[in-house]
TIRO-2110 file (N, C-alpha, C; in Angstrom, 1 decimal):
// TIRO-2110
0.9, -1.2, 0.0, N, 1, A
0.0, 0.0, 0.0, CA, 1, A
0.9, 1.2, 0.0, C, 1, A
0.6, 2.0, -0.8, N, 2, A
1.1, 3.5, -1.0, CA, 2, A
0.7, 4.8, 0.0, C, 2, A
1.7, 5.3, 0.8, N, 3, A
1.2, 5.8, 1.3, CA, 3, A
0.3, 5.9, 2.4, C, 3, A
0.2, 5.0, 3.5, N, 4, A
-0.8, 4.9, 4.4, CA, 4, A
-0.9, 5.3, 5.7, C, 4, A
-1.9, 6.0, 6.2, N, 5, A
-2.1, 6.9, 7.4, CA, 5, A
-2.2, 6.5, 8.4, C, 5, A
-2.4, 4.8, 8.4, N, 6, A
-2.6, 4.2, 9.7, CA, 6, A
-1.5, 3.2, 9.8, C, 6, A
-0.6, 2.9, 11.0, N, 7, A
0.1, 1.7, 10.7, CA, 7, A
-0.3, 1.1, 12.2, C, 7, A
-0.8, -0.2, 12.3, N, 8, A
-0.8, -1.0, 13.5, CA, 8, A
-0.2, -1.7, 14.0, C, 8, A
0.4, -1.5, 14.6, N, 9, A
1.9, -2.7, 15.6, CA, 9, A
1.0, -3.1, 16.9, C, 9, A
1.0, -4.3, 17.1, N, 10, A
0.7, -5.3, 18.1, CA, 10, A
2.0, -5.9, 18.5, C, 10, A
2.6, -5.1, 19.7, N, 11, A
3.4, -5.9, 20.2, CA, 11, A
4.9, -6.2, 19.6, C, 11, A
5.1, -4.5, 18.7, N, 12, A
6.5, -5.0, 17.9, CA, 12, A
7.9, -5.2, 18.7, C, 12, A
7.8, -5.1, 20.3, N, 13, A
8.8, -5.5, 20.9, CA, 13, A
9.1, -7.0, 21.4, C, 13, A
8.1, -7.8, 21.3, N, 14, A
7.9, -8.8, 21.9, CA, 14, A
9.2, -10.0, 21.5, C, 14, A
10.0, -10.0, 22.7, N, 15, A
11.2, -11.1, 22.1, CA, 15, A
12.7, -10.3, 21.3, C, 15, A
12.3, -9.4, 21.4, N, 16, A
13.5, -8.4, 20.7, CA, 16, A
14.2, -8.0, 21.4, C, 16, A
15.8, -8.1, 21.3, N, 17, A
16.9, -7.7, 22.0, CA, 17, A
16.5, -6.2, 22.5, C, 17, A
17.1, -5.7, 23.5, N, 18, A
17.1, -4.2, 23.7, CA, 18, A
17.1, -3.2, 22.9, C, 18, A
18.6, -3.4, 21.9, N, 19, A
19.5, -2.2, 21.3, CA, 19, A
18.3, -2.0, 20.2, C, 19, A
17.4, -3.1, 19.8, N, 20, A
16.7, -3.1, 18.2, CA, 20, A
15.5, -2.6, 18.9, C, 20, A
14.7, -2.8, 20.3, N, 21, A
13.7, -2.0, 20.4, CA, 21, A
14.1, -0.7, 21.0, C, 21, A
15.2, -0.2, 21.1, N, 22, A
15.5, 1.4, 21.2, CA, 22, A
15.2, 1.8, 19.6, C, 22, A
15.6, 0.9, 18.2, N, 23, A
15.8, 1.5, 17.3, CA, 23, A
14.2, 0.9, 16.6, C, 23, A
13.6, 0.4, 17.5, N, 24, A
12.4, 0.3, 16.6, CA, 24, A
11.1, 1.7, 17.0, C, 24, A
11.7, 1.8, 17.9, N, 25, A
11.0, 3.2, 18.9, CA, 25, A
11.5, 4.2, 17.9, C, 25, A
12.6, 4.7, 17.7, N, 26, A
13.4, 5.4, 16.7, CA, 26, A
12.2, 6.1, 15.6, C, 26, A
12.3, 4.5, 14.5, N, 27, A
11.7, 4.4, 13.2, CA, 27, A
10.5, 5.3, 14.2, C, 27, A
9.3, 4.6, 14.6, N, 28, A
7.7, 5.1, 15.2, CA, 28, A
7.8, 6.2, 15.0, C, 28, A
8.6, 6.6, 16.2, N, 29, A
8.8, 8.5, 16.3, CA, 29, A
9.1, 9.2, 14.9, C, 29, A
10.0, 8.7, 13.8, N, 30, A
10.4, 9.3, 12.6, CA, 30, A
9.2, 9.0, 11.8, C, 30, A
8.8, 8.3, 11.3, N, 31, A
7.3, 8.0, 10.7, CA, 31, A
6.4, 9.0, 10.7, C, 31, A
6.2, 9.0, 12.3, N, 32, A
5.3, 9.8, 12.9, CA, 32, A
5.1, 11.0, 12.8, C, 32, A
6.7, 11.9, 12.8, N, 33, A
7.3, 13.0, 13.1, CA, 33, A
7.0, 14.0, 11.5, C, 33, A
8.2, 12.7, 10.7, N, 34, A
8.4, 13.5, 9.4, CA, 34, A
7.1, 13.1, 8.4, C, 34, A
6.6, 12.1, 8.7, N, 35, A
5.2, 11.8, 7.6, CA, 35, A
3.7, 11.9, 7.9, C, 35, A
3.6, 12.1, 9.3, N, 36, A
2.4, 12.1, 9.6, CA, 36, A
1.9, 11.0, 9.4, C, 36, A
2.1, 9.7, 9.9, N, 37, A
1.4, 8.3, 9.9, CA, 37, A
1.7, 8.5, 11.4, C, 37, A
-0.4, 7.8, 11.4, N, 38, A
-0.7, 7.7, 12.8, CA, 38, A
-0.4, 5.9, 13.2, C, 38, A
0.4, 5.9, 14.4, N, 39, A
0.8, 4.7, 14.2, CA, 39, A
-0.4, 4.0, 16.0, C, 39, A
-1.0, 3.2, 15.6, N, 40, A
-1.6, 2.5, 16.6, CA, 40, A
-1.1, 1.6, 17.3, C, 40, A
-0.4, 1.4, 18.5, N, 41, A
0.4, 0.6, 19.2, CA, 41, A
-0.3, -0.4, 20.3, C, 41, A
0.0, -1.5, 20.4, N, 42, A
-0.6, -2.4, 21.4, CA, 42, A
1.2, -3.0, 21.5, C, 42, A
0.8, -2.8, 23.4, N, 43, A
2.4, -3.1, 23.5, CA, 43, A
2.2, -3.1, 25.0, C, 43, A
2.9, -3.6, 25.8, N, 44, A
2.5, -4.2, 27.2, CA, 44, A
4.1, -3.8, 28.2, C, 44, A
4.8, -3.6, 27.0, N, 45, A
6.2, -3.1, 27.9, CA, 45, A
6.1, -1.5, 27.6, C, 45, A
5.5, -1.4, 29.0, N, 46, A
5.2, 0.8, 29.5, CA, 46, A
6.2, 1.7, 29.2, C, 46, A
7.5, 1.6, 29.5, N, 47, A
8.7, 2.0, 29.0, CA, 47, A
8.4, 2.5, 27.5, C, 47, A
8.7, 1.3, 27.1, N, 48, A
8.3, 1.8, 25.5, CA, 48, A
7.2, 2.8, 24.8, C, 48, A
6.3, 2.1, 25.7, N, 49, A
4.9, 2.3, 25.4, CA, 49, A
5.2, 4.2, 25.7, C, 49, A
5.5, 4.5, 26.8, N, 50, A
5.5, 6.2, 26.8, CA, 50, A
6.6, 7.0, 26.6, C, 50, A
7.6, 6.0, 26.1, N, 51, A
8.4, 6.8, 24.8, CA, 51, A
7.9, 7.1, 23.7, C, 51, A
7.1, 6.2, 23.1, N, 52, A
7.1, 6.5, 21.7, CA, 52, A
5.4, 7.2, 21.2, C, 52, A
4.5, 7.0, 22.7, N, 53, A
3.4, 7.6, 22.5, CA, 53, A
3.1, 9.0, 22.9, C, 53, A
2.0, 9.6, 22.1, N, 54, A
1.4, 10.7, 22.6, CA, 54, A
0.3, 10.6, 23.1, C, 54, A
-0.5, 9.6, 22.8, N, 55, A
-1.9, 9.8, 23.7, CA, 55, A
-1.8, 8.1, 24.1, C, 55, A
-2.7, 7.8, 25.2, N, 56, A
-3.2, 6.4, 25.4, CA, 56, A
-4.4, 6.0, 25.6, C, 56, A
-4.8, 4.7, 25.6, N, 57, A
-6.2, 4.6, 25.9, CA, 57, A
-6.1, 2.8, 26.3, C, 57, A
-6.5, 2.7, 27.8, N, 58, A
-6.4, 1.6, 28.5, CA, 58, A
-7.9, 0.6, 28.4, C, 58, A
-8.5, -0.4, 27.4, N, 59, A
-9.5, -0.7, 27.5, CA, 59, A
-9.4, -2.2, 28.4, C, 59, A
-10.7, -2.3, 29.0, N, 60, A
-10.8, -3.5, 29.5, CA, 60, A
-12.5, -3.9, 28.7, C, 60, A
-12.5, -5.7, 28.4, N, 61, A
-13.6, -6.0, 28.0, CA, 61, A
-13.8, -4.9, 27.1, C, 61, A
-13.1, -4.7, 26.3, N, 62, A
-13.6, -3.8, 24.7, CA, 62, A
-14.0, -2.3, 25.5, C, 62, A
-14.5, -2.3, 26.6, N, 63, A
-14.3, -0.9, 27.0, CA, 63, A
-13.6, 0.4, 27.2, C, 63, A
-13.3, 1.2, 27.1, N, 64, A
-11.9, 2.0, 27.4, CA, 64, A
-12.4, 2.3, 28.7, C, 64, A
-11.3, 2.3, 29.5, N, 65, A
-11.6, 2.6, 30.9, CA, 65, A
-10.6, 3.8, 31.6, C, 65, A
-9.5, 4.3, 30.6, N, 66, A
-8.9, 5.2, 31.2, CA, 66, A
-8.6, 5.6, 29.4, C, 66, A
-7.8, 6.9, 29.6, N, 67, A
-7.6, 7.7, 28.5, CA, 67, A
-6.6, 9.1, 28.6, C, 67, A
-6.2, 9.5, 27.6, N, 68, A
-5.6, 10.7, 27.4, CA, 68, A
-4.2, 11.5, 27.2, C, 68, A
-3.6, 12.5, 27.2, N, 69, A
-2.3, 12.4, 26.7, CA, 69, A
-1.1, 11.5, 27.6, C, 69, A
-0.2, 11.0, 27.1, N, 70, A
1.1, 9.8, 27.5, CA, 70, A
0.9, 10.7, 28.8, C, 70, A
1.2, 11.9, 28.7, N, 71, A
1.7, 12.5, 30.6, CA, 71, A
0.6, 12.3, 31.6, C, 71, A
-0.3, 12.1, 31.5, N, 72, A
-1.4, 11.9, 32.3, CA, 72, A
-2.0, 10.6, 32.8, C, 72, A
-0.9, 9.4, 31.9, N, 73, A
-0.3, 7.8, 32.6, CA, 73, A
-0.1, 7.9, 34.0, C, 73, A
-1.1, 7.6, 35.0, N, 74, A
0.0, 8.1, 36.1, CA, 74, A
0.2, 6.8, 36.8, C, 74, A
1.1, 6.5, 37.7, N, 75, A
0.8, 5.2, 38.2, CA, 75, A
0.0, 4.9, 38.7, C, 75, A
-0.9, 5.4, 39.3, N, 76, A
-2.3, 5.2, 40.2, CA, 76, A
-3.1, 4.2, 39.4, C, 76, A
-2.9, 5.0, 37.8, N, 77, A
-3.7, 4.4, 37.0, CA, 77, A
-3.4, 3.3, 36.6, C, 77, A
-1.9, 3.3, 36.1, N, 78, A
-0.9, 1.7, 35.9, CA, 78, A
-1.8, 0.5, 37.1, C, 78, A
-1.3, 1.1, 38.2, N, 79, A
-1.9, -0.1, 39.3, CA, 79, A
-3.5, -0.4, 39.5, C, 79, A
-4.3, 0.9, 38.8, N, 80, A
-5.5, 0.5, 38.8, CA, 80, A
-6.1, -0.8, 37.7, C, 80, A
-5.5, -0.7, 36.7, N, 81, A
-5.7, -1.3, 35.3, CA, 81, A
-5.2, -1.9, 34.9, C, 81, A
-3.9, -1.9, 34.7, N, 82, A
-2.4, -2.5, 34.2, CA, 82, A
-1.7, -3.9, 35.5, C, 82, A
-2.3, -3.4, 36.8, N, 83, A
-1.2, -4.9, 37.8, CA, 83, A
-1.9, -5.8, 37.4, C, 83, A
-0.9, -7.0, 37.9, N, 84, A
-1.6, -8.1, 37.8, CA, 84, A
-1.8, -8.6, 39.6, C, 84, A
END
């Protein structure tokens, strides 16, 4: 596909050495930056997750239950939604 405005990553760190998910964080942010592709991320390691994001949105059971820009992640909310 030429050109496309949505890209969906499920999980592109999963099993990947460190040095390659610093540089896959990299690519996201340059994509993002210089082309305007909105990239949709599903990704479970938070580090990454609020590096390379601007907004989030936490659903349970297909619901969203929390929301809003990466800074406003706060832990309260991590431990509300996110522990196990």
């Amino acid at each position: 596909m030429l050109e496309p405005s949505l890209l969906i990553l499920d999980e592109p760190t999963e099993g990947i050495q460190p040095n390659i998910v610093h540089e896959i964080g990299d690519i996201i942010l340059k994509l993002n930056e210089e082309t305007g592709l909105t990239v949709l991320l599903v990704e479970q390691k938070l580090p990454f997750a609020r590096r390379v994001a601007s907004d989030f949105r936490i659903l349970d059971k297909g619901r969203c239950v929390a929301g809003g820009p990466i800074a406003a992640l706060t832990d309260a909310i991590v431990r509300t939604h996110l522990s196990v």
